[in-house]
N, C-alpha and C positions, 0 to 999 in steps of 0.2 A: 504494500500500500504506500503511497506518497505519500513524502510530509507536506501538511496547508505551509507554505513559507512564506510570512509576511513581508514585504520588501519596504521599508520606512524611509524617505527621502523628502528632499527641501529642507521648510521649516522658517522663523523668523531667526535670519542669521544672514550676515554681511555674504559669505558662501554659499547662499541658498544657490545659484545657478550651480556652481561646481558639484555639489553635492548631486540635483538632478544628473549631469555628465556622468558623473563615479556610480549611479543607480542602475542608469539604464546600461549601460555599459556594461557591469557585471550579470544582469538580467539575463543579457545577450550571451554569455556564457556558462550562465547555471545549467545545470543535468536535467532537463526535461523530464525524463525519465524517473529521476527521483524525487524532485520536488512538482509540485503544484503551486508555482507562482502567484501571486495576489500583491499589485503592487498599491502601494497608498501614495500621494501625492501632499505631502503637510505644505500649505501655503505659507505665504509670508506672516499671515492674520494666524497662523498653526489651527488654519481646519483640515481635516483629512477628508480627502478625495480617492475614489478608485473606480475602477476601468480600464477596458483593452485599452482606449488612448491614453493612458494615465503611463505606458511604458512607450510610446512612440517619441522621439526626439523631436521630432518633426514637431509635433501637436506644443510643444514649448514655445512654439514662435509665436502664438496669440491663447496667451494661459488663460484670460475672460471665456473666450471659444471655447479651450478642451474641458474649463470648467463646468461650462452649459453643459457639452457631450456627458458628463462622468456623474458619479454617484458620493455625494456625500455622505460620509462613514464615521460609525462609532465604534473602541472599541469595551467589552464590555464581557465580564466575568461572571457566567451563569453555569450552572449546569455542570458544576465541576471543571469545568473549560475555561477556556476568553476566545469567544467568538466575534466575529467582524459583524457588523450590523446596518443598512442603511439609517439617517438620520436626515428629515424629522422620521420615526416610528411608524411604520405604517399602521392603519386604523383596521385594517382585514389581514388576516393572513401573518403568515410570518415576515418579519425583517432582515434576517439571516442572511445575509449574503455569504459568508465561511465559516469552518472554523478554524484556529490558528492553532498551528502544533510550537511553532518559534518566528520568531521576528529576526529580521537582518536592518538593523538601523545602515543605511549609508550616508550616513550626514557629518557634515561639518560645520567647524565653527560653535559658536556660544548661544546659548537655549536648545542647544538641539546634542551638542558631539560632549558639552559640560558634566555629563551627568544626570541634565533634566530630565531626557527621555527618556535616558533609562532606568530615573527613579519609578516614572510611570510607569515601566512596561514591569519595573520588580514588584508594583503595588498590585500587579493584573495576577502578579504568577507566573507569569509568560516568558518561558526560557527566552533568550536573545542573544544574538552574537555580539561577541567581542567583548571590550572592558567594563566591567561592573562599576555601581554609582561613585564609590571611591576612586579607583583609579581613575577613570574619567575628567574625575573632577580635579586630582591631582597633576594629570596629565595638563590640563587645560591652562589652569593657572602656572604660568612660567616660572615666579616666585615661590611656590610652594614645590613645585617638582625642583628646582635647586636644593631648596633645603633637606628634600628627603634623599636625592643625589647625595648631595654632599656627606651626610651620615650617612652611608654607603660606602665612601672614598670612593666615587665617580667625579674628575674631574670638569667641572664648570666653571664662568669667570663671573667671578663677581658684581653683583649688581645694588645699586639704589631702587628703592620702590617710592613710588610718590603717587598721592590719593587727588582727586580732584580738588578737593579742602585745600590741599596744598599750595595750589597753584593760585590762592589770593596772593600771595608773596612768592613770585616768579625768580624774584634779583637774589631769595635765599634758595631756592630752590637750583638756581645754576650755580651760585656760588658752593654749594655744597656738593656737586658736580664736578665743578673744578677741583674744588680741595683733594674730593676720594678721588677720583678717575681722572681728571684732565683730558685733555682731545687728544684724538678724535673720539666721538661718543657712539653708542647706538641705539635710539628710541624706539618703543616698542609695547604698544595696548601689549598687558598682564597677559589677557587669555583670548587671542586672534590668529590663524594661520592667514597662510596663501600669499604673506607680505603687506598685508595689511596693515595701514596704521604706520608703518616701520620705515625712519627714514636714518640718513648718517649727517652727527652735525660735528663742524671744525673750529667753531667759533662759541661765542657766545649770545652770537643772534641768530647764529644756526639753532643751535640747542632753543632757544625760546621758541624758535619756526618748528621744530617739529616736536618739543610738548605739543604745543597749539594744534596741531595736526592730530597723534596721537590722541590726544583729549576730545577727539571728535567719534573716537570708533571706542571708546574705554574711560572707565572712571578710573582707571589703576593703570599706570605706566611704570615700563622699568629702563634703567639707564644703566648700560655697561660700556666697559672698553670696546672699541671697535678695532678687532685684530686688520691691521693695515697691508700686510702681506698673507693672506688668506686663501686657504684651496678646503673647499665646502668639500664633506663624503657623507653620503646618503647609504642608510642598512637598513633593513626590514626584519623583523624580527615576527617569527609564528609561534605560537604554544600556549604555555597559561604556568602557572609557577614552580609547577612540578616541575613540566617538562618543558624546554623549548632550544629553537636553533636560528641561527641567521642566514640570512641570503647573503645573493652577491653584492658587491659595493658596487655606488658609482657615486660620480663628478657631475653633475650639471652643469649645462653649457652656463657659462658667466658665473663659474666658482669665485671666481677673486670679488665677486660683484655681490650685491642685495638683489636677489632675483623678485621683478614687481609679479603684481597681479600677472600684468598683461601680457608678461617673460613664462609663468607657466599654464595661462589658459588660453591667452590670444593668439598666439604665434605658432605658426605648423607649417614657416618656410613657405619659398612661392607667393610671396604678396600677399596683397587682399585677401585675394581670394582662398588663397592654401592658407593664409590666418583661420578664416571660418572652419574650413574642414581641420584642421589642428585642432581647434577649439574643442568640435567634438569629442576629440579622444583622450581630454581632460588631458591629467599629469602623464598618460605616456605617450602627449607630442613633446612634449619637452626636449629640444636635445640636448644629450646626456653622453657620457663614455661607459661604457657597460663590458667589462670591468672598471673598474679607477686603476687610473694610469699612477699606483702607488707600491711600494714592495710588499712581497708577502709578508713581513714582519708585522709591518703598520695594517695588514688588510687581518690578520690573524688579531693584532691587538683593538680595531676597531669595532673586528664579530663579537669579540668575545666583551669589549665594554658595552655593547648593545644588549647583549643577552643581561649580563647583568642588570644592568639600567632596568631594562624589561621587568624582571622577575622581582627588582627592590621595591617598583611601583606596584605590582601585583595586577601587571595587565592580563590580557587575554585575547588568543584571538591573533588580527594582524597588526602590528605598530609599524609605523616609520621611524627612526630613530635619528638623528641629522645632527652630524658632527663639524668639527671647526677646527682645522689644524693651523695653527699659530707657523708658519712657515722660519719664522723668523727665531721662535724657540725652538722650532722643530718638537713643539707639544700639541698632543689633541686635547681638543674640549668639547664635551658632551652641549649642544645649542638647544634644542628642542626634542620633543616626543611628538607624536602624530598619532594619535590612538585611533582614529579611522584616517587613514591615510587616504589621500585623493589615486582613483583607480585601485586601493587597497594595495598597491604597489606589487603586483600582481608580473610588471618587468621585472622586476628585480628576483623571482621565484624559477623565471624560465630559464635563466642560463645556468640552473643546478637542475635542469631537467624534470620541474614540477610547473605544470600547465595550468590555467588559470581555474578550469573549472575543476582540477581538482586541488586547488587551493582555499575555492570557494568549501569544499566537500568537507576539507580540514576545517575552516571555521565555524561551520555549523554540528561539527559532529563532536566540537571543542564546547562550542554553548551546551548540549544536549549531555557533555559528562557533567559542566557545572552543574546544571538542575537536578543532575543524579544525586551527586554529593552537597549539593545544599538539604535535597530532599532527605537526605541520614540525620539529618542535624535537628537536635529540639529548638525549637523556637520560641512554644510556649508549653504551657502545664494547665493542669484541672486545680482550680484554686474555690477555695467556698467563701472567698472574701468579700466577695460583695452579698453575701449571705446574712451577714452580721450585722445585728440591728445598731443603727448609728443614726445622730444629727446632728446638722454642722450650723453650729453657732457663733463662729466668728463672721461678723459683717454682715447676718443673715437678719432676718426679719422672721419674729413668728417660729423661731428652728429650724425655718428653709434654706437654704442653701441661691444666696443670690444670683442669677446665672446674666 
């Protein structure tokens, strides 16, 4: 029998388009044969939509349209289950449109790849791929995945955190910059991928120019050294914390650079036009060297600080893991995690001779041990405590209990 496999994409996040890209894209490769697809479409507004057009690429080019076409969905834990359901309720008849055996969130970005959704989908019951509410959320936040890096001895460069608040007094907030760090800097929203938000300043009106910027995608910015002699290596890391292993490395084209937005979703070479058709193939038009043109020493000391990284956060699933080598100390440094990585980095699997959809096979049959092994676990007990006759008379009126 199939698994119902729910396919979870969009969402209210700066990445909402990429994330459509990394959905459909993997859809196109999942095992027909073993799953039964069921995609959702979370808008910007996070309603859930589904339908055949809900997986056509195409149908994104006027999302008012496929919305008309598609069925507005709820999900919803009856029956022992969590079953998909159109919404509003229908008034005859059943609403049912599935039921869900596990979910594959493909999202990115913040209200959707942080943790939210998948505190939702832990409240449903509803196995689901990849990293649980905490890692997630650790993942997400740049500052806090340093500091649990760091109690690990995973090499990272140290940073300043500055809150919105902070920025009534801008002249203390660079000067405190200058004091720890000095130029050049590198700004950067706490918890945003894809380059978001992220710029390099030299000065001290630079540095004001891209707070100011930053502060537009994030109430929480970080400021570190910007390594000036820089060659970026990209790892993908599969498993969950028992077990897990890395792929192969690579370099993305414009290593020594801050690769923008438009550097890993716009561009697919050939002008205009090969821009668009790039676009669609999300992070694998990117070009990229595949190996990284680096020695086996540093590629064996990079898998292996990945895996660790991995398993200190307590991910699951598929991560990106994106490192930074100081060329000039000739040291690496751990830069970010990517806990749904764009196209699930799914390049980086095939040159060790593991093909996407059964990468895909791996992460879902990775969800489906969690829910085993949460499932052994007590959660709660038979208690006769609410049994016991009691009134609560502090603040209450009468011995009731003021609600």
């Amino acid at each position: 029998m199939k698994l119902k496999l729910l396919v979870l994409f969009g969402g209210k996040s700066v990445e909402h388009e990429v994330s459509v890209i990394s959905a459909l894209q993997a859809v196109a490769s999942m095992d027909a044969d073993k799953y039964d697809i069921i995609p959702v479409y979370i808008t910007k507004e996070n309603e859930f939509y589904t339908g055949m057009e809900c997986s056509m690429i195409e149908e994104y080019k006027d999302i008012p349209a496929l919305l008309k076409k598609s069925t507005r969905c709820v999900l919803m834990k009856t029956d022992g289950g969590v079953k998909l359901l159109r919404y509003p309720f229908k008034k005859f008849g059943s609403s049912v449109i599935s039921d869900i055996d596990v979910a594959f969130p493909i999202v990115h970005g913040t209200n959707v790849e942080d943790g939210t959704l998948q505190g939702y989908l832990k409240t449903l019951g509803l196995p689901f791929v990849g990293c649980d509410v905490t890692a997630s959320a650790v993942g997400m936040d740049k500052y806090v995945m340093k500091t649990v890096l760091k109690d690990n001895d995973i090499p990272v460069l140290d940073c300043l955190r500055f809150y919105l608040s902070d920025y009534d007094d801008a002249a203390a907030m660079i000067k405190k910059c200058e004091d720890r760090i000095g130029y050049p800097v590198i700004v950067k929203p706490v918890n945003l991928g894809s380059s978001v938000g992220i710029s390099v300043a030299h000065s001290a009106g630079e540095l004001e120019d891209s707070l100011d910027h930053a502060f537009k995608f994030a109430t929480v910015v970080l400021v570190e050294r910007a390594i000036t002699n820089l060659k970026e290596i990209n790892c993908s890391v599969c498993g969950d914390t028992s077990k897990a292993e890395a792929s192969e490395c690579e370099a993305p084209a414009k290593a020594d650079e801050i690769l923008s937005y438009e550097d890993k979703y716009m561009s697919g070479g050939g002008g205009k036009k090969g821009g668009k058709t790039g676009g669609s193939k999300g992070m694998a038009s990117l070009s990229r060297k595949i190996p990284a043109d680096i020695s086996p020493e540093r590629r064996e000391e990079i898998r292996s600080l990945a895996v660790k990284a991995f398993q200190a956060l307590g991910c699951n699933g598929v991560s990106r893991i994106d490192f930074m080598i100081d060329q000039d100390e000739d040291k690496v440094y751990l830069n970010e995690i990517n806990t749904i990585p764009g196209s699930l980095s799914f390049y980086l699997w095939e040159p060790l001779g593991v093909p996407y959809k059964e990468l895909l096979d791996r992460m879902i049959q990775l969800a489906l041990k969690r829910k085993r092994e949460e499932d052994a676990i007590t959660f709660s007990f038979e208690s006769n405590i609410l049994n016991i006759d009691r009134s609560f008379t502090g603040g209450s009126k009468n011995g009731k209990l003021k609600v």
